[in-house]
Phi, psi and omega in degrees: 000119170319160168272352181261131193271287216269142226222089156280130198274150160232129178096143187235027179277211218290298166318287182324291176342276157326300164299321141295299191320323186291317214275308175301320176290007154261005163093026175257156165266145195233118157243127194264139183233162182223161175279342146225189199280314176318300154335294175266014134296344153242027158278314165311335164315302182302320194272001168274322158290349141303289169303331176307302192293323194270339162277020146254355202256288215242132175310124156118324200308331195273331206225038142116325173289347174304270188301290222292350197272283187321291189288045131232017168256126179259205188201150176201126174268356167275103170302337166258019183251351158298322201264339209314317164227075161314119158281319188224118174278118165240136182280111176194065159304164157289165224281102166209112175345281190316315159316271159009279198310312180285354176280284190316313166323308178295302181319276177350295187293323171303309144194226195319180183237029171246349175272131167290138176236158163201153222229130190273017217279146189256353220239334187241132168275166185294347163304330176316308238237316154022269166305309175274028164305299189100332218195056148328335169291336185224029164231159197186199191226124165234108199246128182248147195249175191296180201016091218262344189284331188278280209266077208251081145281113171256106211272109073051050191254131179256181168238178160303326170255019140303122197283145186309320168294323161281316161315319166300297182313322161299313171294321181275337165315290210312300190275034176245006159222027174094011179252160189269139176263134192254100195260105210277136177263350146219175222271118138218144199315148163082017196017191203287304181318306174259022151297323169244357170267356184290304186265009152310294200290307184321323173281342174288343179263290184317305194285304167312322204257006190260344179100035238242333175184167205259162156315286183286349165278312133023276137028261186284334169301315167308284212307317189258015148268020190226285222107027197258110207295347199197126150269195183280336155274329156303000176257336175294320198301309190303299163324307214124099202261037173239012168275300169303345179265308183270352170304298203289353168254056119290345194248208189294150173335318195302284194324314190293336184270320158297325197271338178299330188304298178331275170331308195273332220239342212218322219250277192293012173251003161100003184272083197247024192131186199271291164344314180266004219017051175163128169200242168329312178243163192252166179212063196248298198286000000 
């Protein structure tokens, strides 16, 4: 068992969420922070529709632990009263530089000089991120894939200046809340998971905005020539199509094209995903 208790989550969209809710329904106390009180009122929402799901979906969920996981999450719109005796801050903003640098900045100055930050970013390496640390030694990427009580990978990434001892203490956090820690031995872009789930989606993106066939034949084409449980836009709907919107306009043309598509067809109709109940697909019925 890690040595470390107290566990601040930062951001409560769909992923954070999750990623407090999994570490409190392991018995840490968790505070979750958001940037206002508005925010984290409808997180709470989120982490009550969590506990609903892991008490049919995950052992022990049933028996109590479920609701004992909600009293071991608080919430703060403060950051440095989030952080205050923070053993490990896992990060999990939207994917933006600029954001990043000033959470980390703050973060840093904020708090103890016993906290681990680790960073959930699917899109920047820790290396990215590093420097606005404060404390390069003792940050690093601990990256989770969606729905985490099913697909409970936890990937594991250092820098070069990351200390062994904290990587390790990091590794052993993962499987101490029920995730496999998947421990990558040097830094590349997309970790192992989305190294190969990336050019799924591009492609798939490609194939849409080029005109070439609609989402669900897309779709349907993946699951049954692979044997695959979701296709590539039902997995955006799962990210989130304002986590893809913002990776792709950031990347190459095609992706940039998608992403106005995303923005013009989906995104300004309020339609971001499973989250919104409706985006590639409707999820109302």
């Amino acid at each position: 068992m890690t040595t470390l208790t107290n566990i601040t989550v930062l951001g409560t969209g769909v992923l954070g969420s999750q990623i407090a809710y999994q570490s409190a329904f392991h018995g840490f106390s968790v505070t979750a922070y958001d940037i206002n009180d508005a925010v984290l009122e409808s997180a709470k929402a989120r982490f009550r529709a969590l506990a609903d799901i892991y008490k049919t979906d995950v052992a022990g969920g049933a028996d109590g632990r479920a609701e004992q996981a909600l009293d071991n999450i608080s919430y703060s719109s403060d950051l440095a009263a989030a952080v205050h005796d923070a053993d490990l801050v896992i990060e999990a903003i939207p994917e933006n530089l600029a954001i990043k640098e000033d959470t980390y900045t703050r973060l840093g100055a904020l708090s103890p000089a016993k906290t681990i930050f680790a960073t959930n970013s699917s899109t920047l390496l820790p290396s990215d991120l590093m420097g606005f640390t404060g404390r390069p030694d003792r940050f690093l990427a601990l990256h989770f894939a969606n729905h985490v009580w099913v697909h409970n990978t936890a990937e594991v990434m250092g820098t070069a200046l990351t200390d062994p001892a904290v990587y390790a203490t990091v590794a052993e956090f993962a499987g101490d809340i029920g995730m496999v820690a998947i421990e990558i031995k040097k830094e590349k872009a997309g970790y192992l998971l989305n190294s190969m789930l990336i050019p799924l989606l591009d492609a798939a993106a490609e194939l849409l905005v080029d005109g070439i066939a609609e989402p669900d034949m897309i779709d349907k084409t993946w699951r049954i020539g692979t044997g695959a449980p979701a296709g590539p836009f039902q997995i955006f709907d799962i990210v989130g199509l304002t986590t893809a919107y913002n990776i792709s306009s950031t990347a190459g043309p095609k992706q940039r094209e998608f992403a106005a598509y995303l923005k013009r067809n989906y995104i300004d109709q309020g339609k971001l995903g499973i989250s919104t109940g409706e985006g590639f697909y409707n999820y109302h019925s």
